[in-house]
Every structure is written in C-alpha cells, then in structure tokens.
C-alpha positions, 0 to 999 in steps of 0.5 A, spaced: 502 514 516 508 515 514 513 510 511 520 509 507 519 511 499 523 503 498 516 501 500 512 506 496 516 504 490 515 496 492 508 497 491 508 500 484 513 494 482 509 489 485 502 492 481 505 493 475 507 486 475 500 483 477 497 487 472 502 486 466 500 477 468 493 479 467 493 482 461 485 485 462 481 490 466 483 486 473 477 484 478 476 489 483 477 484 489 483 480 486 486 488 486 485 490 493 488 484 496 494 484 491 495 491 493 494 489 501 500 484 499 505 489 495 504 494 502 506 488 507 511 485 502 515 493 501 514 494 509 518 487 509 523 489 504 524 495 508 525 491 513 520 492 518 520 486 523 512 486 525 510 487 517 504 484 518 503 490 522 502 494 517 495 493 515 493 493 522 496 500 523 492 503 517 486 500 519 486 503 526 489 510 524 484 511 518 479 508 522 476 504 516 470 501 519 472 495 514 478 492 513 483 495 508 482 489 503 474 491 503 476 498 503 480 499 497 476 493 493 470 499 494 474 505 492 477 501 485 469 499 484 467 506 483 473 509 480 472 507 473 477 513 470 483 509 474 489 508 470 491 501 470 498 502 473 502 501 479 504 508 479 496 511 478 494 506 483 498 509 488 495 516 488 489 511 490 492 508 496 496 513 498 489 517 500 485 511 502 491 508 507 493 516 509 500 514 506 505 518 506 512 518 503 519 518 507 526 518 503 530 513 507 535 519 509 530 522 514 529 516 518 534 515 523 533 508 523 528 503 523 527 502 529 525 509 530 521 508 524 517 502 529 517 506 534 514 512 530 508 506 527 
C-alpha cells in the first residue's frame, strides 16, 4: 500500500513520543497497539476521510490471518535486536504493513490517493 511521506513521518513522531514517556523497554503489546494508532493518526492528519480505513486496508492487502495489532505484537516479540526509536521501528512496519512511501508531490490529490486504497 502506498501512502503520503506526512503519514510516514506521523509514525515516527508519534513512536518517539510514546517510547520517550515510558522511559524503559515497552511491552510488545502496548507497542503494536501504539503504532496501530500513530498509522490511522498520520492517515488523519494526512487528511484521509475514511482513516479507520487504513488498518482495515492493510490487513486485507497483507492478508494477515490476525489482526495488524497481533501481527506486529508477534513481530516486536521476537525482534529482540530492535532499536527503540520510531525511525528503527518504522522498517519493521513498513515490511509487516507492505507500506510504501509516496512524496506528497506524486499524488494528484487525495482523493486519488482514496480511490487508489
């Protein structure tokens, strides 16, 4: 699935925050459901109109047989050389989600962007 950098760097922004207020190494759980919320906030931001969509979108495209929240919490279990930082994470998502980045410049508008998901 492709979408906006803005969306992209939402993620991280919010990651760094969640893991600078927790201070230690976070629960695995409590990671994945943090980093559900940073992708819909960033497709918010990014002006989305059906944002909830988005999760819904990349567990059918990545036909997760769970859904993302328990897909990633697996993937931060076992990835015990994980960095703890929004941009390190992000590498993790993007191969889990099969996210890939768009410059705000390529899309036409969102709208096509909308049509596109």
């Amino acid at each position: 699935m492709k979408l906006p950098e803005q969306v992209r760097d939402t993620i991280i922004l919010s990651l760094d925050e969640y893991l600078e207020t927790i201070n230690d190494q976070p629960d695995a759980t409590e990671l994945a459901e943090q980093t559900v919320q940073a992708i819909q906030n960033g497709a918010e931001e990014a002006g989305f109109e059906d944002f909830e969509e988005v999760i819904l979108q990349i567990e059918d495209e990545m036909e997760l047989e769970e859904s993302l929240a328990e897909t990633l919490e697996y993937e931060f279990q076992k990835a015990d050389d994980l960095e703890l930082s929004g941009e390190d994470l992000i590498g993790l998502i993007d191969r889990v989600c099969g996210l890939e980045w768009e410059d705000e410049d390529d899309f036409e508008d969102i709208e096509a962007l909308e049509d596109e998901i």
